[in-house]
Every structure is written in structure tokens, then in C-alpha cells.
C-alpha positions as CSV (number, residue, x, y, z in Angstrom):
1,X,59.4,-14.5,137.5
2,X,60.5,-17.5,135.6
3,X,56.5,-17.9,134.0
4,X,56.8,-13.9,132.8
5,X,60.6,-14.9,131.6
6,X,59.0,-17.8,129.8
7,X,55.5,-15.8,128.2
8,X,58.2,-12.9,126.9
9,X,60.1,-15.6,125.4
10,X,57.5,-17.4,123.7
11,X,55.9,-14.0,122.6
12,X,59.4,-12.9,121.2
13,X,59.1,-16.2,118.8
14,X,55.8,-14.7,117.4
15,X,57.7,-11.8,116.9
16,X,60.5,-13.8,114.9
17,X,58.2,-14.9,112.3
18,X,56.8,-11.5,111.5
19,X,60.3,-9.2,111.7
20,X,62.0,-11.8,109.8
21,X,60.2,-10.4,107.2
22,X,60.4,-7.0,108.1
23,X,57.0,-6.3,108.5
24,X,54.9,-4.5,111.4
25,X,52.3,-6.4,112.8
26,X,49.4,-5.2,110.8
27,X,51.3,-6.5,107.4
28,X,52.3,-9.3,109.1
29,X,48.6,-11.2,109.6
30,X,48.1,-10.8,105.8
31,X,51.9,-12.4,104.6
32,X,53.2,-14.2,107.2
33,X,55.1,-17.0,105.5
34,X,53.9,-20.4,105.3
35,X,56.4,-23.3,106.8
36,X,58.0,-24.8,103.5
37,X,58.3,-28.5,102.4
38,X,61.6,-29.1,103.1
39,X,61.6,-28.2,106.5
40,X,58.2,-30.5,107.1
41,X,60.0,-33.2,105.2
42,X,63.1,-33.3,107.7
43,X,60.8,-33.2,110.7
44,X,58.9,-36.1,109.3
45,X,62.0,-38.2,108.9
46,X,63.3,-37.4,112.0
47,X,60.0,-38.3,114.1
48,X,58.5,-40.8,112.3
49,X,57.4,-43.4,114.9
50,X,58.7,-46.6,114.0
51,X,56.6,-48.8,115.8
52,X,53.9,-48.3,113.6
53,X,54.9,-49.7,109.8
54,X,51.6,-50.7,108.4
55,X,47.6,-49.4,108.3
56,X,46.3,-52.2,110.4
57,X,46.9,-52.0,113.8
58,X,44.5,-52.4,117.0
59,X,44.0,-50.9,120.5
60,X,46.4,-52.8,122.2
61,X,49.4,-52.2,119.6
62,X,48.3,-48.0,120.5
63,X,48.4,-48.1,124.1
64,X,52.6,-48.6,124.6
65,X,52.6,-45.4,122.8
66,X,49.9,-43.6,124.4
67,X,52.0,-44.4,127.7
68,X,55.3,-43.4,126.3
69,X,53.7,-40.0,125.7
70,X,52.1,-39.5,128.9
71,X,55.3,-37.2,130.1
72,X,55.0,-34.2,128.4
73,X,51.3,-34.7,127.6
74,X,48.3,-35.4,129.2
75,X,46.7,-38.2,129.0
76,X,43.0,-38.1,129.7
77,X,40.7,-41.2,129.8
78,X,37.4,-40.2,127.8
79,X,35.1,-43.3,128.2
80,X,34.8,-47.0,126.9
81,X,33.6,-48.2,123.6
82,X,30.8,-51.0,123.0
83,X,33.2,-53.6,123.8
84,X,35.0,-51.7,127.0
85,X,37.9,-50.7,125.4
86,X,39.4,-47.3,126.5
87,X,38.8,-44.0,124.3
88,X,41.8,-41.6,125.4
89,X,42.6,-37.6,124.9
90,X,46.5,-36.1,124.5
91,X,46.6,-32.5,125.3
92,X,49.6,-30.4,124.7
93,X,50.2,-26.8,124.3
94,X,49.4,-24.1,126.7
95,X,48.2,-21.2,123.9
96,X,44.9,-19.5,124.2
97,X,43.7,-20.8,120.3
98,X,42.6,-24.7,121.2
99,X,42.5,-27.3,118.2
100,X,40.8,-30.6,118.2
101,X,41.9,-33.3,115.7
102,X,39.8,-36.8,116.2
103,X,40.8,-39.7,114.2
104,X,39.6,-43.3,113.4
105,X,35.8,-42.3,113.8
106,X,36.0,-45.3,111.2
107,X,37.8,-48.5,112.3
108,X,39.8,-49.0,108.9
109,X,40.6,-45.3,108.4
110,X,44.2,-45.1,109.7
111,X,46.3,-43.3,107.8
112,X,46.1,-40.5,110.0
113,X,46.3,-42.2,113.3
114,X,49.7,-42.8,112.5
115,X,50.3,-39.3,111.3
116,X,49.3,-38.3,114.9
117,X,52.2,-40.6,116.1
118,X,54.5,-39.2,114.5
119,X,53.3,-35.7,115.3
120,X,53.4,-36.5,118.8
121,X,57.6,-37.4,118.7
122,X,57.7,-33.8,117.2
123,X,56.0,-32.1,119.5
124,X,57.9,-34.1,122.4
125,X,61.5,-33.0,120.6
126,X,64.0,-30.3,122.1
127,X,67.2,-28.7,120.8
128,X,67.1,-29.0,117.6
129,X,66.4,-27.0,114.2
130,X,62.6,-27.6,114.9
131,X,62.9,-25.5,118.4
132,X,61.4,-22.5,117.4
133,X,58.4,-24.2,115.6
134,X,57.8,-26.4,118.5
135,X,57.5,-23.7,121.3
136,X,55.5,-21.5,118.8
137,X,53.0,-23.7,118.8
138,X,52.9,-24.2,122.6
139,X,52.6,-20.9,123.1
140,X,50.0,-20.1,120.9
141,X,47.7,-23.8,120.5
142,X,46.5,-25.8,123.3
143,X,46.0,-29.1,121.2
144,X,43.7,-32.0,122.0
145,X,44.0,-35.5,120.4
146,X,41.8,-38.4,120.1
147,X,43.9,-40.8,117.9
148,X,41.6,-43.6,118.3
149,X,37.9,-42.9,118.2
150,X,36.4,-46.4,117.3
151,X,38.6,-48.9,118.4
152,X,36.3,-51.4,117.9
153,X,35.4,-50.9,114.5
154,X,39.7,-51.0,114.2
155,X,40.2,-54.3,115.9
156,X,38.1,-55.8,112.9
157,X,39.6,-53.6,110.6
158,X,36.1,-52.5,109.5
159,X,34.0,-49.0,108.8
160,X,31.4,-48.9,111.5
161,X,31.4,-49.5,115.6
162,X,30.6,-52.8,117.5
163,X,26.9,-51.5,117.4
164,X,27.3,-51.8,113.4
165,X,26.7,-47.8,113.6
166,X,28.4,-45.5,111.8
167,X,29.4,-42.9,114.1
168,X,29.8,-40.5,111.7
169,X,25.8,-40.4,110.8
170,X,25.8,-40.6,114.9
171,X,25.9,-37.3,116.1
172,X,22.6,-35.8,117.0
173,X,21.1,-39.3,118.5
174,X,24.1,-40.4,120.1
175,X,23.2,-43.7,120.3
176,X,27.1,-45.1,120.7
177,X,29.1,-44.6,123.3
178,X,32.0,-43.9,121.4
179,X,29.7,-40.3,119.8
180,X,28.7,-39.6,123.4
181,X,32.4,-39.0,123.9
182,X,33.2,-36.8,120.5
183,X,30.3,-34.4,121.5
184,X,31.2,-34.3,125.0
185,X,34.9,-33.8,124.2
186,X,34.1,-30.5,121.8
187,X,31.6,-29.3,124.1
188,X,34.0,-29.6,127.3
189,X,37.2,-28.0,125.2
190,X,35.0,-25.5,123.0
191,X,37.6,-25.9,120.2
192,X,38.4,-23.0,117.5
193,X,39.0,-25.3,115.3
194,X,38.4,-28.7,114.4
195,X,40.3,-31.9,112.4
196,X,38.5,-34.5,111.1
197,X,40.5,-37.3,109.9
198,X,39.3,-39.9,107.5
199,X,39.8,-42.0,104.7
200,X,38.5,-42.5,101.6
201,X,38.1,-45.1,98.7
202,X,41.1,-45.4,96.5
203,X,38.5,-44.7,92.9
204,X,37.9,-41.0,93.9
205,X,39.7,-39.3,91.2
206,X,40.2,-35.5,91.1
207,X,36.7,-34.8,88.5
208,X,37.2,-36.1,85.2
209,X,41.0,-36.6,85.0
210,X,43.0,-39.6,86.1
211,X,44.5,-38.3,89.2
212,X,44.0,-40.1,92.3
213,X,42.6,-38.0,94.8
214,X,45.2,-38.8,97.5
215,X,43.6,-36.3,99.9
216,X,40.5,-34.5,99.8
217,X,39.7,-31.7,101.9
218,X,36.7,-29.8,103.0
219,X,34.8,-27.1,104.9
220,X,31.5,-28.8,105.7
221,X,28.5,-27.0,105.5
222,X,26.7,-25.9,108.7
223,X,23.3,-26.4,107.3
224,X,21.2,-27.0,104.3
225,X,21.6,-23.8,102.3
226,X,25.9,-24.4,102.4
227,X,26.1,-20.9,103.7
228,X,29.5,-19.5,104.4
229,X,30.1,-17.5,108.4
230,X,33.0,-16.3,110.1
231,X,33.2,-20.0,111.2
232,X,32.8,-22.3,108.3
233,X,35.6,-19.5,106.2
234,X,38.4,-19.9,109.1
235,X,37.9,-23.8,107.9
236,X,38.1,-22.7,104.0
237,X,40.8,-20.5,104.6
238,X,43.3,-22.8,106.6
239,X,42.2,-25.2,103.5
240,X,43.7,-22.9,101.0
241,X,46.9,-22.7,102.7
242,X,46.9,-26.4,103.2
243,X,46.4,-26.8,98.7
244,X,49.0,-24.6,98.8
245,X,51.5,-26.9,99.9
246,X,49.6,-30.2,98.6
247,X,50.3,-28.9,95.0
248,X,53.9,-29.0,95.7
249,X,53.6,-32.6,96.9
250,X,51.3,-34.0,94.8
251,X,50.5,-31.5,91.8
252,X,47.1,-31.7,90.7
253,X,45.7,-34.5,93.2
254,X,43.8,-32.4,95.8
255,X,40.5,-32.7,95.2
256,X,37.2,-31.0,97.1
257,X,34.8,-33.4,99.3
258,X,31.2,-32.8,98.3
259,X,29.3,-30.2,101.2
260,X,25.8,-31.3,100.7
261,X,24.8,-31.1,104.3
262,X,24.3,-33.8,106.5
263,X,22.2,-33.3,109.4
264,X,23.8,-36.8,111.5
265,X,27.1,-36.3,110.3
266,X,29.8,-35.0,113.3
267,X,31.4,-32.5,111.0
268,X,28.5,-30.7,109.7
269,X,27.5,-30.0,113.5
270,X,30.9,-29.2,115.1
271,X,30.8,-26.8,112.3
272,X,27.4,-25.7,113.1
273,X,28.7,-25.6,116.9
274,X,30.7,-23.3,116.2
275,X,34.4,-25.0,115.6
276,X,36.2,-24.4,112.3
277,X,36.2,-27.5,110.6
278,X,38.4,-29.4,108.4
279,X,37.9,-32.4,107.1
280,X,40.5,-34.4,105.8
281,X,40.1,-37.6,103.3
282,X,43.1,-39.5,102.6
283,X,42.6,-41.2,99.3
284,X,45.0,-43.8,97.2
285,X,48.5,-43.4,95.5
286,X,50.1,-45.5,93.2
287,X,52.5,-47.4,94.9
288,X,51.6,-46.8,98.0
289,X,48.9,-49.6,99.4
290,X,50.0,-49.3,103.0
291,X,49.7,-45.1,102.9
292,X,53.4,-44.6,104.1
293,X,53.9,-41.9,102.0
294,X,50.3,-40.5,102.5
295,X,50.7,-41.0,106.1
296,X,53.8,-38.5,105.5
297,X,51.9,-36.3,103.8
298,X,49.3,-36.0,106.7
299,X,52.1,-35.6,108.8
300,X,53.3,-32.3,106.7
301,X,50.1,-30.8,106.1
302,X,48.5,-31.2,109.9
303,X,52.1,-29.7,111.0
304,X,51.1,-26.5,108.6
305,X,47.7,-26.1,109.4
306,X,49.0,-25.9,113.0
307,X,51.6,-23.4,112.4
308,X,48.9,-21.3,110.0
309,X,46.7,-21.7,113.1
310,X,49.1,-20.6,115.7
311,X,50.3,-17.0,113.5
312,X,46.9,-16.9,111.8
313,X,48.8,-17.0,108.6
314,X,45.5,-18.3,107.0
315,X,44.0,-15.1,106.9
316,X,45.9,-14.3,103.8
317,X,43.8,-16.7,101.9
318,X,40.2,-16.1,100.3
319,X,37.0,-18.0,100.0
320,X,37.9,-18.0,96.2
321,X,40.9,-20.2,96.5
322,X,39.3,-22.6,98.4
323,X,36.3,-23.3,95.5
324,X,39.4,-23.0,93.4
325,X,40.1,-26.6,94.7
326,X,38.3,-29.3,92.0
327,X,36.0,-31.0,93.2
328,X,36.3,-35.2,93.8
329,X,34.9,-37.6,91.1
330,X,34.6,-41.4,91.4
331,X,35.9,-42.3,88.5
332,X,38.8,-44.5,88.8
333,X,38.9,-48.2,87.9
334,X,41.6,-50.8,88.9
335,X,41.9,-52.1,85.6
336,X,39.8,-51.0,82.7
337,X,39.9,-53.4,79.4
338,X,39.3,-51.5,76.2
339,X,37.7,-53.2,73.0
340,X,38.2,-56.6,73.9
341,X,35.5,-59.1,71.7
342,X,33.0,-61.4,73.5
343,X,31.3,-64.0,72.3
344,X,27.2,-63.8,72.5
345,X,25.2,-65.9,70.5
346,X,27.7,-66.7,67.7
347,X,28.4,-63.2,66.9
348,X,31.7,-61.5,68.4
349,X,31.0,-57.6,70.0
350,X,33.9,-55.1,71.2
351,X,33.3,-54.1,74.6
352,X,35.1,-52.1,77.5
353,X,35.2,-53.8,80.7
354,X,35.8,-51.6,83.9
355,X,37.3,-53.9,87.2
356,X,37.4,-53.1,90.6
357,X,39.3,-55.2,93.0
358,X,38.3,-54.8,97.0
359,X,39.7,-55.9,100.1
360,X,37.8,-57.9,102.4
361,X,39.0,-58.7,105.9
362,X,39.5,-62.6,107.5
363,X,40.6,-64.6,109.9
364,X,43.5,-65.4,108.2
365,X,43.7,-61.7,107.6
366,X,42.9,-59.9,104.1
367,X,42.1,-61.1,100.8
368,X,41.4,-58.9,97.4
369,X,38.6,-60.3,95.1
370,X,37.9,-58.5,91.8
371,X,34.3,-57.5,90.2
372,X,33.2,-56.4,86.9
373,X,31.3,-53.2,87.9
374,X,30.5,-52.2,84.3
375,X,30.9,-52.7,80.7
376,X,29.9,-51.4,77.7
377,X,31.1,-47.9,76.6
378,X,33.4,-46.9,79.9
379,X,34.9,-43.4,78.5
380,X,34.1,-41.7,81.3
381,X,36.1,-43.3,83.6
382,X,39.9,-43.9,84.2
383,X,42.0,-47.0,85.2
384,X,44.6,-47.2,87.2
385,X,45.6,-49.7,84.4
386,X,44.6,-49.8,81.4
387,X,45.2,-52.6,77.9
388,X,44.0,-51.7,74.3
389,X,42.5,-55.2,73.9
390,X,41.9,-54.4,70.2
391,X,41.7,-58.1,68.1
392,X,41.9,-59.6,71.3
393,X,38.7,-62.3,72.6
394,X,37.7,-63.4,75.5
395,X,39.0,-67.4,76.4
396,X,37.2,-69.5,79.5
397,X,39.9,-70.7,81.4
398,X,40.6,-74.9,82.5
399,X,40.9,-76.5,85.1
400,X,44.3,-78.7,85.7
401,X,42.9,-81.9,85.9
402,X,45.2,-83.6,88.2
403,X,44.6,-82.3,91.9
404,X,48.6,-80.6,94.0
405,X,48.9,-82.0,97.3
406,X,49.3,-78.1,98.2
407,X,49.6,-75.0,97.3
408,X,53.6,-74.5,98.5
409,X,53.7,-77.5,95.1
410,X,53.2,-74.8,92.7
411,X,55.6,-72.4,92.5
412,X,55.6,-68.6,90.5
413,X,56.8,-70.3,87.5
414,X,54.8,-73.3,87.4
415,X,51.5,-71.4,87.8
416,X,52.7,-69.3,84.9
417,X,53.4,-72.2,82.5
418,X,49.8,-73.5,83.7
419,X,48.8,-69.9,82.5
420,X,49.8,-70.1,79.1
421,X,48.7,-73.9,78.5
422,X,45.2,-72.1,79.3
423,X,44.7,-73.1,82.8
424,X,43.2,-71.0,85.0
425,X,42.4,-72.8,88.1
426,X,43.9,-76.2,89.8
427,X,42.9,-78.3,92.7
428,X,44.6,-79.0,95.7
429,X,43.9,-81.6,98.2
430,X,45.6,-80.4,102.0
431,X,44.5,-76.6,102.6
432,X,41.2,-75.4,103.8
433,X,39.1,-73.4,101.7
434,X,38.9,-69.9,102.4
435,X,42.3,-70.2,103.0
436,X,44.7,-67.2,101.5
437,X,47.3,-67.8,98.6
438,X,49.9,-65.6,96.4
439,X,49.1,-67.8,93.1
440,X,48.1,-65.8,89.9
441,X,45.6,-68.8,89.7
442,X,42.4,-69.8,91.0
443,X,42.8,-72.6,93.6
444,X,40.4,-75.1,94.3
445,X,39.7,-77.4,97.3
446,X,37.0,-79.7,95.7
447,X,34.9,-78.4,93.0
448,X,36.0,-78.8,89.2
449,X,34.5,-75.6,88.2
450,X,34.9,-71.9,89.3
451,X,33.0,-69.0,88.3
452,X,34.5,-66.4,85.9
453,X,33.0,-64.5,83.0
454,X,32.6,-61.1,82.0
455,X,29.2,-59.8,82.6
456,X,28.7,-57.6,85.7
457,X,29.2,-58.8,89.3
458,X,31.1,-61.3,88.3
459,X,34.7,-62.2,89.3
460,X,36.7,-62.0,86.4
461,X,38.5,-65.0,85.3
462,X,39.2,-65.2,81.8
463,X,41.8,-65.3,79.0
464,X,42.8,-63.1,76.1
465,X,43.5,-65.0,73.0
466,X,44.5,-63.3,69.3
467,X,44.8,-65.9,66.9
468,X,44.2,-68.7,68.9
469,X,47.0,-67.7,71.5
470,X,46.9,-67.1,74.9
471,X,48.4,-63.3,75.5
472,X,46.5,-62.3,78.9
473,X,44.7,-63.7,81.7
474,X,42.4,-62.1,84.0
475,X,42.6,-63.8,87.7
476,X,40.6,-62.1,89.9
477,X,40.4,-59.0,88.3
478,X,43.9,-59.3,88.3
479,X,45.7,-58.3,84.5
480,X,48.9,-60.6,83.9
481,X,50.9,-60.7,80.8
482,X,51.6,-64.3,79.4
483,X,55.1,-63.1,78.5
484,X,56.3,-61.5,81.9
485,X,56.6,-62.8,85.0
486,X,54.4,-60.7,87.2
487,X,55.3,-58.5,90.0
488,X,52.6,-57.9,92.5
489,X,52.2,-59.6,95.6
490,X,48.9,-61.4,95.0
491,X,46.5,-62.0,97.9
492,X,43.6,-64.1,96.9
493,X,41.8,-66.4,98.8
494,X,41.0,-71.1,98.4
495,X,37.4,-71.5,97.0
């Protein structure tokens, strides 16, 4: 009696949605309303999980939370990775419409692991404004999670699995353990619909403007010809809804993943197997280098999709306004250097120089170094920064010729007076090289030289001089302005 008491209740919050609007239930599958931002907003505050502050995070630092979740889900053990750690499932909901979301197929693609987190708190909530939404959902979803796919490849903070596979280009061989457990965990649930959570690289721009594409979404193709079924439209339809609210959060930086098939790739076969699926890139945004605000954003938009899911409120959309969607370029630059005059040969030429500055992972933990990926005529792309260097000319940087004990010698200031006496690098005589550092300088353990210059692959270290003074210097692809104290948190690395 209780169970029937329960079913009418939850089927009398279906109701809600529709005669709020006072609509029968034929009108209602085409109109029903879409959950707005505000509301998404205040649940995201509310249940952000505050354990988790930053994008790198391991196994271990998960499994706490796993635990603490294990009441009111269930927590199913899926298998071991390469290196034996533990691949686990959260199910929730009791609805007959089942939704799998996988994230972290790629080590050092987190932003939506954390998004899961705080999805979880919301689910787990009771008695508050969120009520309705929340039982809703378990009435109409049964959700499965797999927040941590390759928890190898997160340890290391890197792309691919302790096999150096990429398990997304893993899914017909199944070579890895950790793509036995994907396939066997969609063919065991038989999901409606499918997540796939990435991320991507900061450059991808929305094609040819300077947006950042912060996310990216797509409904990949099934097989060569990128047709369109019943299947693969569900996934383009609960995109449209899911632009929808995107351009109210970040206007004009949605962009469209590219849907050439590929026959290895998990996506494009979960698709093919039948599952609507939505991929979902989470790009850069300015200010944002540890994707807080895009984890928030992941948080709002998966919280959508699920209610769109659960009242089928993504019917209402077409085919048409998902290839509305621009697509993605990769057109972004960190720093792009307009006009500036080099010196070849005795003659001076006006070049634009187009940086890109990567992280790469240590012991010590991460480091940025910069590269000149191009020069020439760069028009056709954007940077995230940009300098007219009009009548300005490239200046090879010195070396301070008397060694520091260690780096803690030279403070903020000091390296900036350095700076503008035309010293680009000093020498220290305590710290290992390879070690990491803060200076806007390049440090030194030994050598008297350093590389620099401005041709391509090279790291740029240089000046910019107009009449013989020095107005900018280039460290490690890194723009500072000889008048202003600079105000990013360097992380560069001892040579």
C-alpha cells in the first residue's frame, strides 16, 4: 500500500510540471518548460562538494566520497584497472528511462568528475526547494555513474591508461581492462541514453571568432555516412535544449564537436548500440585555469539534460537547432605578437608571432613552457592576448653574470629591475635543475646560455626594444610589460 501511495505520488509530480502550465498531456510533450538558471544556480551552490577544490585529484582522494555516497546509492564494483585500482558504478533512481554518464575515460579530463560530485549531494538532498525536482527524477531515471573511468591515466595526470592506450580509440578491441568495463557496463544496463564526459584543449575557439569554446557538445555519428535515426536525434535533440541554456551562461561559446566517424572511438559505437549519445567537451575560460566555474556549468547543464530526459521535454526541439550550433575551430593562441621586426641578415622584417604555452606534468608537480607554433602572416587566428608590436624589435636577452645562492634571493621586484636592465636569465647555485619557480626569469643551474629566439619550436625568450628601450619581454612565452608589475602566478621550471 505504501509502494502504490509512493508511484501515485511520484506520478502526480509529472503531472505538476505539465498542469502548471495548463496543458493536457498531448501539448504538454511538445512545451514542457525547461528548468531555468537561477534555480540550477542555487542548487549548485548549495551542493557543491567541497572536498574537491582543484582539477587534479587521484583515486584515493575519490574513494572517501564514493563511501560517503554509498547510503542512498549503490555502489557497485566494476573491475580493476592496469595497475589494480578499483573502477566503481553509483546507481540511483528507480524510473523506467536509464542514463549512463562515464567520466575521466582520459586521466587529465576532470572537470566533470567533479561536476558528478556535486551532482551526487543534490540527488542525496531532502526538504528543501529542490524536492520536487529531485523525486522527479527518481521516479522517472534510473541513473548509473562511472565518475572515474581511467584512474590510472588520473594518478599521472595524463591522457591515456597505464597501457599508454587511449581508451577512447579502445572500444571494438578492448584491449584494456578499463574498455572491457565501459562496454560491459552499457551492455549489462542497456542505457537510453548516454554521457560522455571529456575535455578539451583550451585553443578550440567557436569557428572563426575569438570565443573560447568552453563546452562543446555533440551527437556522434553511428557510422560513416553521419546518418541521423531515432537514436542518434534523441542525442541532437537533448543537445538543443542543453544550447539553450549554455547561451544564457556563456553567450556565443557553445561550439559543435566534429562527427566524422570513428570506428574505435566509445561514443560512435554506444551510439551505434543503440544509446543516445551526448558528448560533452569542456573547453577553457578566461579566468578560470582550474575549471571551477566550468565545473559549475557542467553541474547546470547535466542537471537539465536529466530533467529534459525524465519529462521528455527534448522533444520540442528539432534536428535544425542542433546544426544551428557552430561548429569548433582551433584557432586560439595564448599570446599572439602582431608586426613585431626581426633581424635576418641585416635587414629588419615585420612578423606576427603566434605562442602557445602547455602544461606538462612532474614530480614536483606542473610546469608551463611556451612554443612558437607559427609566424608569419597569423590573421586567421585569435589570441587570448594580443600586443600591436608595431616599431617594436626583437632584443636577445643576458645573462646576470653573477650566480644567487637561490631562487628565494630574488624577489618579484628584483627580477623585474633585472628585466629592464635586459636580463633575461640568472644563475643560481643551491636548487636542482628541473626544479619549479614563480620568476618572470629564466633560471639557470650551470649553463651561461639558454635558448630563446623566435623562429618556430622554440621557447620564446626575448625582448622588445623601441628606440633602444626595453618595453617587453617574452619569458616563456610569457608577455610582461616593463612598466607593470605582473600579475600571474608563473610556473616555470630550473634549466
Amino acid at each position: 500500500m505504501n509502494h502504490d501511495w509512493i508511484g501515485l505520488k511520484n506520478r502526480l509530480i509529472v503531472l505538476y510540471f505539465f498542469l502548471g502550465m495548463g496543458l493536457n498531456f498531448s501539448q504538454a510533450q511538445t512545451v514542457a518548460p525547461r528548468l531555468k538558471a537561477a534555480e540550477l544556480a542555487s542548487a549548485y551552490e548549495s551542493f557543491r562538494e567541497p572536498a574537491i577544490t582543484h582539477r587534479r585529484f587521484t583515486h584515493a582522494d575519490l574513494q572517501p566520497l564514493i563511501q560517503k555516497h554509498a547510503i542512498q546509492f549503490q555502489v557497485h564494483p566494476l573491475g580493476k584497472s592496469v595497475l589494480g585500482k578499483s573502477i566503481s558504478a553509483l546507481d540511483w533512481g528507480t524510473g523506467s528511462t536509464k542514463v549512463m554518464l562515464w567520466s575521466q575515460m582520459h586521466g587529465n579530463e576532470s572537470t566533470a568528475t567533479m561536476a558528478l560530485f556535486d551532482l551526487f549531494n543534490f540527488l542525496e538532498g531532502q526538504g528543501d526547494r529542490h524536492q520536487e525536482l529531485r523525486e522527479l527524477l527518481r521516479s522517472q531515471l534510473q541513473l548509473k555513474f562511472i565518475p572515474m573511468l581511467n584512474p590510472d591515466g588520473a594518478e599521472a595526470f595524463k591522457r591515456r591508461n597505464a597501457l599508454d592506450i587511449d581508451l577512447n580509440r579502445d572500444a571494438i578491441s578492448q584491449i584494456s581492462p578499463e574498455a572491457v568495463i565501459l562496454k560491459k557496463a552499457r551492455d549489462d544496463f542497456e542505457p537510453d541514453f548516454g554521457f560522455n564526459l571529456h575535455d578539451q584543449q583550451i585553443y578550440y575557439n567557436v569557428v572563426n571568432t575569438p570565443k573560447q569554446a568552453t563546452i562543446s557538445l555533440l551527437a556522434p555519428a553511428y557510422n560513416e555516412a553521419t546518418e541521423i535515426n531515432g537514436v542518434r536525434e534523441r542525442a541532437m535533440q537533448t543537445i538543443a535544449g542543453m544550447n539553450e541554456l549554455l547561451q544564457e551562461l556563456i553567450p556565443g561559446q557553445v561550439g559543435k564537436y566534429d562527427d566524422a566517424f570513428e570506428p574505435r572511438a566509445f561514443g560512435d559505437n554506444i551510439q551505434k548500440w543503440g544509446t543516445s549519445t551526448i558528448l560533452i567537451e569542456s573547453g577553457g575560460l578566461l579566468g578560470d585555469p582550474e575549471k571551477q566555474e566550468i565545473r559549475k556549468i557542467n553541474f547546470m547543464i547535466l542537471l537539465n539534460a536529466l530533467h529534459s530526459i525524465a519529462t521528455r521535454n527534448y522533444i520540442q526541439y528539432q534536428t535544425a537547432d542542433y546544426f544551428a550550433i557552430p561548429d569548433n575551430g582551433f584557432q586560439l593562441m595564448d599570446l599572439l605578437i602582431e608586426e613585431m621586426q626581426v633581424p635576418v641578415n641585416g635587414n629588419w622584417y615585420a612578423i606576427d608571432l603566434a605562442i602557445r604555452r602547455r602544461e606538462i606534468e612532474s614530480a614536483g608537480g606542473f610546469f608551463y613552457t611556451g612554443s612558437v607554433e607559427d609566424l608569419g602572416d597569423m590573421q586567421v587566428f585569435f589570441g587570448m592576448e594580443t600586443l600591436d608590436a608595431s616599431g617594436l624589435k626583437y632584443q636577445e636577452g643576458k645573462v646576470f653574470p653573477t650566480p644567487f645562492e637561490s631562487v628565494k634571493e630574488v624577489t618579484l621586484e628584483k627580477a623585474m629591475e633585472l628585466l629592464r636592465q635586459g636580463f633575461m636569465a640568472i644563475k643560481v647555485k643551491q636548487e636542482s635543475p628541473r626544479q619549479l619557480h614563480d620568476l618572470p626569469l629564466v633560471v639557470l643551474k650551470s649553463s651561461d646560455t639558454f635558448s630563446g629566439g623566435w623562429t618556430t619550436g622554440v621557447t620564446p625568450n626575448f625582448f622588445l626594444t623601441k628606440d633602444g628601450n626595453y618595453e617587453f619581454a617574452l619569458v616563456n612565452g610569457y608577455l610582461i610589460d616593463l612598466d607593470r608589475i605582473p600579475k600571474e602566478k608563473f610556473r616555470n621550471r630550473i634549466y
